[in-house]
C-alpha positions as CSV (number, residue, x, y, z in Angstrom):
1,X,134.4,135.6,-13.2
2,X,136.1,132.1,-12.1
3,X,133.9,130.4,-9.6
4,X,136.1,127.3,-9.5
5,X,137.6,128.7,-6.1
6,X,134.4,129.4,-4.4
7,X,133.4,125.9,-4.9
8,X,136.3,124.2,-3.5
9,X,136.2,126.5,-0.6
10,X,132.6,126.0,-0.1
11,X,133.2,122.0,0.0
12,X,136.1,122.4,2.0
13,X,134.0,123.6,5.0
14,X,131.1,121.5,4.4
15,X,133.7,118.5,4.6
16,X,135.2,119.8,7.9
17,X,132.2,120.5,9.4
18,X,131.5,116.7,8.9
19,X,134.7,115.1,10.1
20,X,134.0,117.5,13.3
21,X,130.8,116.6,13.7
22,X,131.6,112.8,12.9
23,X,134.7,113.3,15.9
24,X,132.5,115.0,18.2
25,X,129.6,112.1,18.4
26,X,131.3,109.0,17.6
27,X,134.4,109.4,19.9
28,X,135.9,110.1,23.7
29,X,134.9,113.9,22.6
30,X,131.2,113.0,22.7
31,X,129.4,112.2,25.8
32,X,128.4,108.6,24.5
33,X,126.5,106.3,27.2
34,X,128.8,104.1,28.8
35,X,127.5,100.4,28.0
36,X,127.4,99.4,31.8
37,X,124.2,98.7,33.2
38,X,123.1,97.9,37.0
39,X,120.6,95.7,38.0
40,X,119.3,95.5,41.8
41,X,117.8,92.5,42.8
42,X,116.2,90.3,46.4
43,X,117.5,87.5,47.5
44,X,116.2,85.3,50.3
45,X,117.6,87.4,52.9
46,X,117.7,91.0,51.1
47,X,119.4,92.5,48.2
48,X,122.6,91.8,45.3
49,X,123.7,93.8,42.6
50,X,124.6,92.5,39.0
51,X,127.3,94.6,36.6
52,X,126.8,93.9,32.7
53,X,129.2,95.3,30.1
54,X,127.0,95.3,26.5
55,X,124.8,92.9,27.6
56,X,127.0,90.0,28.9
57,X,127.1,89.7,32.8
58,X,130.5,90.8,34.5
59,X,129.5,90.6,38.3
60,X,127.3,89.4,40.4
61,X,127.6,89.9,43.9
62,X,124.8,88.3,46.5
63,X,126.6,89.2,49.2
64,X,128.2,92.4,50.7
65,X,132.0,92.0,49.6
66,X,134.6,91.9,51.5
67,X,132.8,90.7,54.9
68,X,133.4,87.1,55.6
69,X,129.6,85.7,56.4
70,X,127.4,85.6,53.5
71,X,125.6,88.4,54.1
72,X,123.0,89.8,51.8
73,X,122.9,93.9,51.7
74,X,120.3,95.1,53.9
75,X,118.5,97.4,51.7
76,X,118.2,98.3,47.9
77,X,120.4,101.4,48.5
78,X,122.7,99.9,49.5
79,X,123.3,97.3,47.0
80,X,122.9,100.1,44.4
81,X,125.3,102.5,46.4
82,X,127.8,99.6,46.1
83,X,127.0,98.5,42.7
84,X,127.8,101.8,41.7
85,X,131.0,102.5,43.2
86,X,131.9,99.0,41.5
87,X,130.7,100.2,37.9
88,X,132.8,103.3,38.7
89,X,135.8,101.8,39.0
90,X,135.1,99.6,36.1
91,X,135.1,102.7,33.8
92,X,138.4,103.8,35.1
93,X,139.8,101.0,34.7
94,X,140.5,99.7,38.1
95,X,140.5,97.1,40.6
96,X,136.9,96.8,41.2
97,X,137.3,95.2,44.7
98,X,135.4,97.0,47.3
99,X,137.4,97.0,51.0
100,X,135.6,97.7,53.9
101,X,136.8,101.0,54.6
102,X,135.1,102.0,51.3
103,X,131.8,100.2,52.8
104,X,132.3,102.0,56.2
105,X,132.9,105.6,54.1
106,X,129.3,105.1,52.5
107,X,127.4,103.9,55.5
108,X,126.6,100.2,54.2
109,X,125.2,98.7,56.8
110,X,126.5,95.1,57.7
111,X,124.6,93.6,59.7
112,X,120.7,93.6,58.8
113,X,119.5,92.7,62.7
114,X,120.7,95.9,64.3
């Protein structure tokens, strides 16, 4: 009995298996870790937020956005709640800019006296 078929068969899957696997974890398909990272951090008068992309720094931001004083965010929350609506837009590719409406919509606090 010819077992020439068999063989080539037998490769056949084990090579498809491997070029799905191989799609699967190196691609979109996969559910890779996007390389962004956010860092919280005090200044003088309370927090920032830093955005880096694969280890080079895209944004820092010591001040809330969009307000004209500079003006620190009152608390770590909300610098993180901020810093990641930023990265968010960042992975979909758009305009990162926060407006104040967005600020307003997620209870940011402006003003660190009251």
């Amino acid at each position: 009995m010819n077992r020439k078929p068999i063989y080539i068969i037998s490769l056949l899957l084990i090579l498809g298996t491997v070029l799905v696997f191989y799609i699967v974890t190196e691609t979109s398909f996969g559910s890779k870790p996007v390389p962004f990272e956010t860092t919280v951090f005090e200044t003088g008068s309370g927090y920032g937020y830093s955005i880096s992309y694969k280890n080079k720094l895209l944004i820092k931001q010591d001040y809330i956005p969009t307000i004209q004083n500079n003006q620190s965010f009152c608390s770590y929350h909300d610098a993180k709640t901020v810093a990641n609506l930023v990265t968010e837009k960042l992975i979909i590719r758009v305009n990162p800019r926060v407006s104040l409406s967005e600020l307003q919509q997620l209870g940011i606090k402006l003003n660190c006296v009251n």
